[in-house]
C-alpha positions in Angstrom: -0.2 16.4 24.8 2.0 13.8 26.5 -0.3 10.9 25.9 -1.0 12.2 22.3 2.7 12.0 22.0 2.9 8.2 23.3 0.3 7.3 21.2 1.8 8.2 18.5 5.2 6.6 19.4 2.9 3.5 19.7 1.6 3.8 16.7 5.0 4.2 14.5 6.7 1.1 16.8 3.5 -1.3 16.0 3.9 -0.1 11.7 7.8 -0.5 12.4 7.4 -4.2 13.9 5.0 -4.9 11.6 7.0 -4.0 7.9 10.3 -6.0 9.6 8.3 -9.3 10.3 9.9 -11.8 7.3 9.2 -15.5 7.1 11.0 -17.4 5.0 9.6 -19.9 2.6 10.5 -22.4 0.1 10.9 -21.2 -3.1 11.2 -24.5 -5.0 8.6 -24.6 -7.7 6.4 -27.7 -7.6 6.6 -29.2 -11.1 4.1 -32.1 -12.3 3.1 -33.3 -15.6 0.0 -31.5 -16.5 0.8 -28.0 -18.8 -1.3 -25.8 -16.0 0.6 -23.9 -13.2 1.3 -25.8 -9.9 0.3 -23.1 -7.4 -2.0 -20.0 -7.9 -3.1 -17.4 -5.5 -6.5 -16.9 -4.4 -7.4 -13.4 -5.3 -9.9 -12.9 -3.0 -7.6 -15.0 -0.4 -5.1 -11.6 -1.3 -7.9 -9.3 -0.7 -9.1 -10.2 2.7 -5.9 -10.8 3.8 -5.0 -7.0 2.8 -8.2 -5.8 3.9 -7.3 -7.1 7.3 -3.5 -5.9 7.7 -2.4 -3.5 4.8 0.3 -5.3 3.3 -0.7 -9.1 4.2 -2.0 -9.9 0.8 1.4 -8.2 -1.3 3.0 -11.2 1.7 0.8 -13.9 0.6 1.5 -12.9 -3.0 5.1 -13.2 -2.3 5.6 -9.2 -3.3 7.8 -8.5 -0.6 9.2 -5.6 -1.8 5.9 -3.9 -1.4 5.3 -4.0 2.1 7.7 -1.4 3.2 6.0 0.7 0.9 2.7 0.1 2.0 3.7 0.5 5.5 6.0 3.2 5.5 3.2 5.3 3.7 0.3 4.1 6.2 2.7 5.4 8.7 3.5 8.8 7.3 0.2 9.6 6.7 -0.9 8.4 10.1 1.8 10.7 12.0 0.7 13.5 9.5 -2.9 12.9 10.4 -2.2 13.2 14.3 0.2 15.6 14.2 -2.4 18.2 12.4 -5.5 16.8 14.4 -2.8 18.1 17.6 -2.3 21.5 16.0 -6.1 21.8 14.8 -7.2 21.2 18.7 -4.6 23.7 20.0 -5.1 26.5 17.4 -9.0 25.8 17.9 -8.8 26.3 21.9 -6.6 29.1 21.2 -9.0 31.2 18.9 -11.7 30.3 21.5 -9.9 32.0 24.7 -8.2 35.1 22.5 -10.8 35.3 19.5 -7.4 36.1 17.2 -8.1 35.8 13.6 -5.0 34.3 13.4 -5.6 31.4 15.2 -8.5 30.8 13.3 -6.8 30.7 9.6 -4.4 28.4 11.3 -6.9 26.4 12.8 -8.7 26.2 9.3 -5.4 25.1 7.9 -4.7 22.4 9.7 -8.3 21.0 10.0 -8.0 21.1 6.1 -4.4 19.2 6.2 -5.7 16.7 8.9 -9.0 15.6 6.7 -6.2 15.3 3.5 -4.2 12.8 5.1 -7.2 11.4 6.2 -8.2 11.1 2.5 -4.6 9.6 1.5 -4.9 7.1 3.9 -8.0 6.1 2.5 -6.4 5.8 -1.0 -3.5 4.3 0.5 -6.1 1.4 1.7 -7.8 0.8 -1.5 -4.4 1.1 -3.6 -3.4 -1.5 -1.3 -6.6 -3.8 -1.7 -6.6 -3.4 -5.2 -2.9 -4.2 -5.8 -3.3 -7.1 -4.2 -6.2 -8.8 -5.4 -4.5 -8.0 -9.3 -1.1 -9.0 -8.5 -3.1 -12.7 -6.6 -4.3 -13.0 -10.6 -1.1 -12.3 -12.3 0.7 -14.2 -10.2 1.4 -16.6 -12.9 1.6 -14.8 -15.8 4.7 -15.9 -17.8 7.4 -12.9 -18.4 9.4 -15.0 -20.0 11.2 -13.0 -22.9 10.8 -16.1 -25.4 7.2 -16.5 -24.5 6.0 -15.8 -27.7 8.8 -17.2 -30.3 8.3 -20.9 -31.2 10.4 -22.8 -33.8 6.9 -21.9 -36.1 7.5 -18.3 -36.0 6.7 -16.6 -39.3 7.4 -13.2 -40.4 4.9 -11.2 -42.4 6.8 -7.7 -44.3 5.3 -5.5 -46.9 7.1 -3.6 -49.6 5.7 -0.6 -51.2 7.3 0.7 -54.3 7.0 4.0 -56.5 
């Protein structure tokens, strides 16, 4: 139980170090002449990245906000996942030695809660991929509030009288 216990310790330091690591960039847009954007994000650049390290394509995207969320999550699910894989094994060696009926719900139980954090995780992952291959492709997408008023705006209004 000792080395599940370090293991896990390992597990939330490496998820820890990982969601604290910042690098600072320029921010300074790049204009030029032409009317198209000067820098857009490879979506599939953003999806490889994530596939590789949850949370590396939200960073490339410049989404840093995200991370933390992505990681804390991944972590909490993870220490969920090993806690109840711990209590599964002990309640299952228990039920085998005493034959307790007991032992066996609970063993039930927390096989049931181990393979559902095992299930979140994996929807944690795919969240992740997906969010950041569509946040790649809107990453110039103008939010401006005056993006669609021009000086050639025109009003249309209808009147309906009885």
């Amino acid at each position: 139980m000792n080395s599940f216990l370090r293991l896990q310790d390992n597990i939330l330091l490496l998820f820890l170090l990982l969601s604290f690591v910042v690098y600072g960039q320029n921010t300074d847009p790049v204009f030029s002449d032409t009317t198209e954007t000067p820098f857009k994000k490879s979506p599939t650049g953003a999806l490889l990245r994530s596939a590789v390290i949850p949370g590396w394509g939200q960073f490339y995207n410049e989404s840093y906000l995200k991370i933390p969320v992505i990681a804390g999550l991944a972590t909490w699910f993870g220490y969920n996942y090993f806690n109840n894989d711990g209590l599964y094994t002990d309640n299952r060696l228990l039920y085998e030695k005493t034959g307790n009926r007991l032992y066996y719900r609970n063993r039930e139980f927390y096989r049931d809660q181990r393979d559902n954090f095992a299930i979140y995780l994996g929807i944690l992952y795919i969240a992740n991929l997906i969010d950041a291959y569509v946040d790649a492709h809107l990453f110039d997408f103008n939010v401006e509030e005056d993006f669609y008023r021009t000086a050639s705006f025109y009003s249309v209004s209808m009147r309906i009288h009885f």
